[in-house]
MMTF fields as JSON, N, C-alpha, C and O atoms, coordinates in Angstrom:
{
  "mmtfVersion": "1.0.0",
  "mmtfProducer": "UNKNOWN",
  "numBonds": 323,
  "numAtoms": 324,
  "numGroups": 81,
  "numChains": 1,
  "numModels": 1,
  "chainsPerModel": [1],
  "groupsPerChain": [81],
  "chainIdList": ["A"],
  "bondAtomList": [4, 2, 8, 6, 12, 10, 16, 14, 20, 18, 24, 22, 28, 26, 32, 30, 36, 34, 40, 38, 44, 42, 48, 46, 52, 50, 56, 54, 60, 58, 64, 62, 68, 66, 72, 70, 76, 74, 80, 78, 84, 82, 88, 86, 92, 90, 96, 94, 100, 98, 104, 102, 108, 106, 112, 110, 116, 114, 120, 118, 124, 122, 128, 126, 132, 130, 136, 134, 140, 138, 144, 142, 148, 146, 152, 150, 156, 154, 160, 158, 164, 162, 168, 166, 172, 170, 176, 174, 180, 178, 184, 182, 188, 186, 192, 190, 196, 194, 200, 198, 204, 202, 208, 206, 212, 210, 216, 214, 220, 218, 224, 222, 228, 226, 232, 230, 236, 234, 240, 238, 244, 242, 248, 246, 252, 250, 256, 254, 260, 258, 264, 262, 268, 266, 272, 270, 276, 274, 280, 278, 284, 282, 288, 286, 292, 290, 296, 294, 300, 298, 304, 302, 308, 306, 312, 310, 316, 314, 320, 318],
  "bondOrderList": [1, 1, 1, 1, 1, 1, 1, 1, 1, 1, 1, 1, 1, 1, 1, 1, 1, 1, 1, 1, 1, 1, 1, 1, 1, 1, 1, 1, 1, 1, 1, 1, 1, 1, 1, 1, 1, 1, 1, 1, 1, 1, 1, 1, 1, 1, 1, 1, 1, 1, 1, 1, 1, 1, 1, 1, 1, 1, 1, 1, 1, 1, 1, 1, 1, 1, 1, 1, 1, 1, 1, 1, 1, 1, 1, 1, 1, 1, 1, 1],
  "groupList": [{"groupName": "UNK", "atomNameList": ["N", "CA", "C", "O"], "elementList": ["N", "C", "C", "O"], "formalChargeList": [0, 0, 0, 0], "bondAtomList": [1, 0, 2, 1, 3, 2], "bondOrderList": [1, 1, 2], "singleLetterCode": "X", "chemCompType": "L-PEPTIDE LINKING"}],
  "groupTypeList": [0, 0, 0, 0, 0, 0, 0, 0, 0, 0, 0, 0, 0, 0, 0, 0, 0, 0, 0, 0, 0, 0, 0, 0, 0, 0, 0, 0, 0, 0, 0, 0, 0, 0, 0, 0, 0, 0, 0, 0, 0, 0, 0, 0, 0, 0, 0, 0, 0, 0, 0, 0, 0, 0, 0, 0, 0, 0, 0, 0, 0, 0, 0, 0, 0, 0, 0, 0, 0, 0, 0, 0, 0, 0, 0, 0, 0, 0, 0, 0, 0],
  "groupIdList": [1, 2, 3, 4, 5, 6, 7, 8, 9, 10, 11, 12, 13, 14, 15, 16, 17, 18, 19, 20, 21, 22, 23, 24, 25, 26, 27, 28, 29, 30, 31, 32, 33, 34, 35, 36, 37, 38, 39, 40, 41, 42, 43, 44, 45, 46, 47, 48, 49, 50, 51, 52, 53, 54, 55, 56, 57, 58, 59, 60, 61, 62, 63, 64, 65, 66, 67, 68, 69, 70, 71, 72, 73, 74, 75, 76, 77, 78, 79, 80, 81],
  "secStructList": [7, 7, 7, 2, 2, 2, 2, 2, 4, 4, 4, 6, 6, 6, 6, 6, 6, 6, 2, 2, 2, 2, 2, 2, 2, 2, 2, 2, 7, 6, 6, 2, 2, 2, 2, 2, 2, 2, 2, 2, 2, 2, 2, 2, 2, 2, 2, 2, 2, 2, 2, 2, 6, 1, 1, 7, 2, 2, 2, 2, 2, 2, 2, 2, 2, 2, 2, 2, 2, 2, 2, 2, 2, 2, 2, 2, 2, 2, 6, 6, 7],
  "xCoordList": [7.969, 8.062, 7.571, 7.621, 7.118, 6.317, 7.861, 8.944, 7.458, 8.376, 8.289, 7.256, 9.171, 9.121, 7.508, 6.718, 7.547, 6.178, 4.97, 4.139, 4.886, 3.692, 3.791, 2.89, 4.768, 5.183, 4.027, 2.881, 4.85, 4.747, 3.594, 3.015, 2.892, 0.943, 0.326, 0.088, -0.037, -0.812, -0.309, -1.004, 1.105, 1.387, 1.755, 1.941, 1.907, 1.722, 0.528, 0.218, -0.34, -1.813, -2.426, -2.983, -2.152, -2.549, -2.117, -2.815, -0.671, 0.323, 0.484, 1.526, -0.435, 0.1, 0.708, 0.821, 1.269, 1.97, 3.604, 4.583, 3.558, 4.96, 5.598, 6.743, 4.864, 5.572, 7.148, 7.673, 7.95, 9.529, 9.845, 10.58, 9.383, 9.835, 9.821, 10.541, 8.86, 7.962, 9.116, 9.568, 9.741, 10.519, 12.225, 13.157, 12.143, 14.019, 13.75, 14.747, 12.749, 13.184, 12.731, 12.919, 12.131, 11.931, 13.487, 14.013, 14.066, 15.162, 16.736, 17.698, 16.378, 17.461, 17.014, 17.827, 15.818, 16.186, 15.39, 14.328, 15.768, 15.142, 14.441, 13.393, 14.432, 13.322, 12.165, 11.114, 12.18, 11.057, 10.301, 9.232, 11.251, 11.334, 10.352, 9.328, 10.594, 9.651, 8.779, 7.969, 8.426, 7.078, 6.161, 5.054, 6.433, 5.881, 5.386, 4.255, 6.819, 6.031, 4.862, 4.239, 4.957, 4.377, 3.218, 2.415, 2.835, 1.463, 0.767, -0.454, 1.876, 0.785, 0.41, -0.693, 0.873, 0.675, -0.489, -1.126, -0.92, -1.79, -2.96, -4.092, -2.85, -3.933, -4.368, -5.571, -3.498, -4.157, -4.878, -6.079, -4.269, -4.798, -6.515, -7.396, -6.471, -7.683, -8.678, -9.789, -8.47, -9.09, -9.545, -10.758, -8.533, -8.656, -9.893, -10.934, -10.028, -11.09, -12.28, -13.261, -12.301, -13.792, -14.033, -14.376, -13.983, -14.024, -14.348, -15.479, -13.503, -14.19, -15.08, -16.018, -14.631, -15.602, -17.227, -18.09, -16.991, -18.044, -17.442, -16.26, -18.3, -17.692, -17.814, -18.83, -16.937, -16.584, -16.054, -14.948, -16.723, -16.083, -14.98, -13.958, -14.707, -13.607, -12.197, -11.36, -11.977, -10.886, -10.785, -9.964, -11.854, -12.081, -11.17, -10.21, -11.601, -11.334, -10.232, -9.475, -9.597, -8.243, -7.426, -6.594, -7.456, -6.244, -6.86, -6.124, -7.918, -7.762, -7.299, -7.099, -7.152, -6.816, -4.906, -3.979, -4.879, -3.355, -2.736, -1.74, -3.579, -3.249, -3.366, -2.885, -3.884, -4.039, -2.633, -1.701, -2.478, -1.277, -0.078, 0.641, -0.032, 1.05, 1.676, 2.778, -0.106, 0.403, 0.654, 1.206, 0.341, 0.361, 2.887, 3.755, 2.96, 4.529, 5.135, 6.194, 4.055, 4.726, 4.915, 5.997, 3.665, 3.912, 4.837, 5.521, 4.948, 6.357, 8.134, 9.059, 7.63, 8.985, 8.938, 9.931, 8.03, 7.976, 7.524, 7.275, 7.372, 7.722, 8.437, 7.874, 9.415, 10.062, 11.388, 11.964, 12.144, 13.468, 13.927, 15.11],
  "yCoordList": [-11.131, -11.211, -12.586, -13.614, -12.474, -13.562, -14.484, -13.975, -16.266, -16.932, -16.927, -16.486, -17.33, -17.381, -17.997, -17.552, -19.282, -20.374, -19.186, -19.151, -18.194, -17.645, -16.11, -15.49, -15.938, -14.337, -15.045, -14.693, -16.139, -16.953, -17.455, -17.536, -17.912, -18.782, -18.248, -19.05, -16.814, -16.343, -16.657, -17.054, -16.273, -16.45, -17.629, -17.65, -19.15, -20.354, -20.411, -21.596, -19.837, -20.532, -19.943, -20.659, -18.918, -18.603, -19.628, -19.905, -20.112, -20.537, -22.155, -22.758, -22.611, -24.04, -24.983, -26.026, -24.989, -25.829, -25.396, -26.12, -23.705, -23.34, -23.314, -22.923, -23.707, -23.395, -23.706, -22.87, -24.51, -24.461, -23.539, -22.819, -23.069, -22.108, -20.271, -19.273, -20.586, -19.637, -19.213, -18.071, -20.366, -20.353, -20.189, -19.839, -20.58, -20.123, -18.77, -18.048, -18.321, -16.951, -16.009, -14.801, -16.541, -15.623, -15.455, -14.358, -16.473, -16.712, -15.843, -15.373, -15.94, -15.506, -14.495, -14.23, -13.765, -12.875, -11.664, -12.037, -10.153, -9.204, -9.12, -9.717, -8.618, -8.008, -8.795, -8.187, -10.346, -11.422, -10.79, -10.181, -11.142, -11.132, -9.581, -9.733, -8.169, -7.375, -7.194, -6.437, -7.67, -7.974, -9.194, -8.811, -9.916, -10.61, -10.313, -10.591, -9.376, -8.769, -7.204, -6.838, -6.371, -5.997, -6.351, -5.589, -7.573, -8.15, -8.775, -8.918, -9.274, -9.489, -8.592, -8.876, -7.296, -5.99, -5.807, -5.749, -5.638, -5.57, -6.571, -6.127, -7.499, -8.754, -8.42, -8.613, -7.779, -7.328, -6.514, -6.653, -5.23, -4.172, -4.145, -3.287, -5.274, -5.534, -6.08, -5.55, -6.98, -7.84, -6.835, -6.747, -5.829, -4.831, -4.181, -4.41, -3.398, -2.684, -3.212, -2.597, -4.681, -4.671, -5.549, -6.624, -5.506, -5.707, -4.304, -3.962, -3.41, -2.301, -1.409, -0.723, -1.552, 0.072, -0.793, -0.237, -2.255, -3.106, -2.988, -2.855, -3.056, -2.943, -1.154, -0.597, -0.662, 0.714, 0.582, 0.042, 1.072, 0.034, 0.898, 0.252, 2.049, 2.864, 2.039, 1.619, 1.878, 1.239, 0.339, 0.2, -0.456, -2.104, -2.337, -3.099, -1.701, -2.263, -1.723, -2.374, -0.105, -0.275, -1.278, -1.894, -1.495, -2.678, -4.047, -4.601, -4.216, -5.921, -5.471, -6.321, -3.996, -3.959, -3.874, -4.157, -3.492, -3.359, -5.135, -5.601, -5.772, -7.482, -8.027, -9.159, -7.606, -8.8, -7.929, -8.636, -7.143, -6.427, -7.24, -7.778, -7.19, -7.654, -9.644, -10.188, -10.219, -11.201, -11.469, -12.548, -10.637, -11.114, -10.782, -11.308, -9.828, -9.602, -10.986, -11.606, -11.128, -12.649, -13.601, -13.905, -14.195, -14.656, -14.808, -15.824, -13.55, -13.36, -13.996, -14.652, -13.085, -13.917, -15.854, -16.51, -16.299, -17.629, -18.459, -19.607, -18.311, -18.574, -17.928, -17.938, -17.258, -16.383, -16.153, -15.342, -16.441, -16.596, -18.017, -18.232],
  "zCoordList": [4.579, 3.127, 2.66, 3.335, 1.486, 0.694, 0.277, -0.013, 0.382, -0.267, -1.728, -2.232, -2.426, -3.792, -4.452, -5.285, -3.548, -4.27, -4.175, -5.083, -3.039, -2.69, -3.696, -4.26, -3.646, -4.865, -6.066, -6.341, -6.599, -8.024, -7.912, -8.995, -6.833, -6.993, -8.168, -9.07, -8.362, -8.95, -10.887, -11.823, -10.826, -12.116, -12.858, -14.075, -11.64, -12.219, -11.882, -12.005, -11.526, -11.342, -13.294, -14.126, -13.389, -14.752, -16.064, -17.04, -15.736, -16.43, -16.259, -16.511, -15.901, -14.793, -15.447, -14.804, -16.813, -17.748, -17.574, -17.752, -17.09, -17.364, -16.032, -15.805, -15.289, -13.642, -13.552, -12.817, -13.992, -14.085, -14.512, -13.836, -16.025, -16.729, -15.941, -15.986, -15.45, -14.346, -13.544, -13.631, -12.543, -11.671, -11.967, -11.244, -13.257, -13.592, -14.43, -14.463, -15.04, -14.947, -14.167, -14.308, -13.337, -11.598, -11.385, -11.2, -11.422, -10.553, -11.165, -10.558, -12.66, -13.408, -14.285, -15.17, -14.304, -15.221, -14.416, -13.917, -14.195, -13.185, -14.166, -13.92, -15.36, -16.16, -15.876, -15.672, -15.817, -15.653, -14.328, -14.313, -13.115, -11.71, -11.548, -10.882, -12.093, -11.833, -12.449, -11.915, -13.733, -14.424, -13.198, -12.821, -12.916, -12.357, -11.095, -10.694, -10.088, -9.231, -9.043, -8.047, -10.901, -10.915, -10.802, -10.263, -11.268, -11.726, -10.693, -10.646, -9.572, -8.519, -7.845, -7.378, -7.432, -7.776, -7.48, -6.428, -9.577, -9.715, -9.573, -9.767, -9.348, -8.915, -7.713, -7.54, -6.423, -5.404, -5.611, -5.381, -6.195, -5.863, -6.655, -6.595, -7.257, -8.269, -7.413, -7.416, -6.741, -5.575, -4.705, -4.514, -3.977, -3.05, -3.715, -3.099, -4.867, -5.459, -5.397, -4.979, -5.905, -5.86, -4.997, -5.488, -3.804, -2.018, -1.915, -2.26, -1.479, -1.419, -2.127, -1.721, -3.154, -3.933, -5.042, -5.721, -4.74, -5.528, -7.242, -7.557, -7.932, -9.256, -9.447, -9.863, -9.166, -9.733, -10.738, -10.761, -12.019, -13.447, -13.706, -13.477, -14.073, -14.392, -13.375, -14.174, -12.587, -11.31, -12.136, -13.043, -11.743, -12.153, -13.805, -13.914, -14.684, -16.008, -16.199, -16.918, -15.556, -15.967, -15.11, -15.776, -14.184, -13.417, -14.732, -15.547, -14.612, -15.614, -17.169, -18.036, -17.416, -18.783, -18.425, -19.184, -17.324, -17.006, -16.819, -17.371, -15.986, -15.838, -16.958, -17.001, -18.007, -19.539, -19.836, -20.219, -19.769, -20.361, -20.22, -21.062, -18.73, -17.895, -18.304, -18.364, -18.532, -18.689, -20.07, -20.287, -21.214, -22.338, -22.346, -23.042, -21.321, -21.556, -20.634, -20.725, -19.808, -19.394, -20.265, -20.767, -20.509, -21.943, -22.739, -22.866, -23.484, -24.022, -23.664, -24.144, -22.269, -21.763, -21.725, -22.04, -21.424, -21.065, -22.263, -21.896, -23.298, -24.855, -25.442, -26.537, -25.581, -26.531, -25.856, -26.583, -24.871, -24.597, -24.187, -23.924]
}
């Protein structure tokens, strides 16, 4: 299993101002905690796609329309509580 810092890379790497904020509501709030691990999720499985299938645009654009999704609810959480 992934440590916390390595779960979280991807979403303080997007975020790199909020990384505390990042990390106490990893820590304290589940709603945060599975948005976040949805999203790396989807960051693999996005990576995975176009490694394999090249740009297959239909794949391709729904996972990055699903990751802007994902982070605009991060967001949320990490300004707005």
């Amino acid at each position: 299993m992934e440590s916390l810092n390595e779960q979280l890379y991807l979403i303080k790497k997007k975020f790199p101002d909020q990384m505390e904020r990042i990390e106490e509501l990893f820590e304290s709030n589940e709603d945060f905690r599975a948005l976040c691990l949805d999203y790396i999720l989807c960051v693999k499985h996005l990576h995975r796609f176009k490694q394999e299938f090249g740009e297959k645009k239909l794949s391709i654009e729904e996972y990055r329309n699903v990751r802007h999704e994902l982070e605009d609810e991060i967001t949320q959480f990490i300004f707005n509580e």
